[in-house]
C-alpha positions in Angstrom: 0.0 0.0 0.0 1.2 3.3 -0.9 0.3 6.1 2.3 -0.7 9.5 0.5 -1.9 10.8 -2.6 1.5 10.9 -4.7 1.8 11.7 -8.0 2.5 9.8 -10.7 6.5 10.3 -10.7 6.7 9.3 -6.9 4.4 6.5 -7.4 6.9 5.0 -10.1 10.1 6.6 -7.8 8.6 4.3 -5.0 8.7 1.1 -7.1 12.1 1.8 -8.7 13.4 2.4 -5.3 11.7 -0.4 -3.1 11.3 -3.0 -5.5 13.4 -2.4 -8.3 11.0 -2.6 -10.7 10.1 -0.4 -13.6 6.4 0.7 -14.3 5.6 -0.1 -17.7 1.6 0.6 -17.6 -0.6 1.3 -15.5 -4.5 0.9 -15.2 -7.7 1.8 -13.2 -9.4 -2.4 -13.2 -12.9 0.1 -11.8 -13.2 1.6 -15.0 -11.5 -0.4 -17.5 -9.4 2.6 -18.6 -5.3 3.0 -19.1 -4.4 5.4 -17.0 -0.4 5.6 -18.2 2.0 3.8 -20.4 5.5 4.2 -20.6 5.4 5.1 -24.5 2.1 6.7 -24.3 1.1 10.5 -25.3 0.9 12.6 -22.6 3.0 10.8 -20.3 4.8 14.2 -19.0 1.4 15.7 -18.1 0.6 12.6 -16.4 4.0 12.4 -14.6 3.1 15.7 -12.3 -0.6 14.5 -11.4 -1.4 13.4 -8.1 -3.2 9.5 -8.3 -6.6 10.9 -7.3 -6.8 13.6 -10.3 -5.1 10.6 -12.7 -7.7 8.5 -12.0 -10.6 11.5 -12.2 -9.0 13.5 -15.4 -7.9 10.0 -17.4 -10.0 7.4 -16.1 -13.2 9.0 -16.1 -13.5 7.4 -12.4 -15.6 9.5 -9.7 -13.8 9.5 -6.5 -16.9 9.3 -3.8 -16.1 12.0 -0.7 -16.5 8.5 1.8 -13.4 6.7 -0.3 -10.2 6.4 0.9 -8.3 3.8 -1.5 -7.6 3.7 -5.2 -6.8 0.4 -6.7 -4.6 0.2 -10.0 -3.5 -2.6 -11.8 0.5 -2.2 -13.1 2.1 -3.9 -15.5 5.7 -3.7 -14.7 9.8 -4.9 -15.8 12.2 -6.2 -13.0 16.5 -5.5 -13.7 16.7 -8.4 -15.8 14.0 -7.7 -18.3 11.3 -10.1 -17.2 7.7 -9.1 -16.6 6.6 -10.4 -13.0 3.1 -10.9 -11.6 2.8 -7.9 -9.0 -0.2 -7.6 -6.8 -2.7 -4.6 -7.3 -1.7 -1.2 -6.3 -3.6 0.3 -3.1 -3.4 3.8 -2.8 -4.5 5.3 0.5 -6.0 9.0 -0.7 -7.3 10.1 2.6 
């Protein structure tokens, strides 16, 4: 679980530091909708918005005033290359 509202940047910071793992996508499993790729458009806007306006501006996902977690699915690359199975992404907001 990550403790805070951090943007996108810190978000992938966090995994490259703690887990050495590289954030390839990343995706909001409540609406269906991508909310960052690696070689996607708009990747530098994304970078500098927090995880709660992400999920609002990109993934059309309305955040209710009683919810304190985002979940996100990531599809991500360890050192070596490989693509590992990594458990969903809890983001405490509030």
């Amino acid at each position: 679980m990550i403790d805070g509202d951090v943007t996108l940047q810190e978000l992938i910071h966090i995994f490259q530091k703690e887990h050495r793992l590289t954030i390839d996508s990343l995706a909001l499993p409540a609406t269906g909708m991508s909310l960052f790729m690696s070689i996607g458009k708009g990747k530098e806007e994304r970078l500098k918005m927090k995880i709660s306006e992400l999920c609002k501006v990109v993934g059309k996902y309305n955040i209710s005033d009683h919810q304190k977690y985002i979940v996100m699915e990531a599809l991500v690359e360890d050192e070596d290359g490989n693509d590992p199975d990594v458990p969903k992404i809890c983001v405490k907001i509030r």
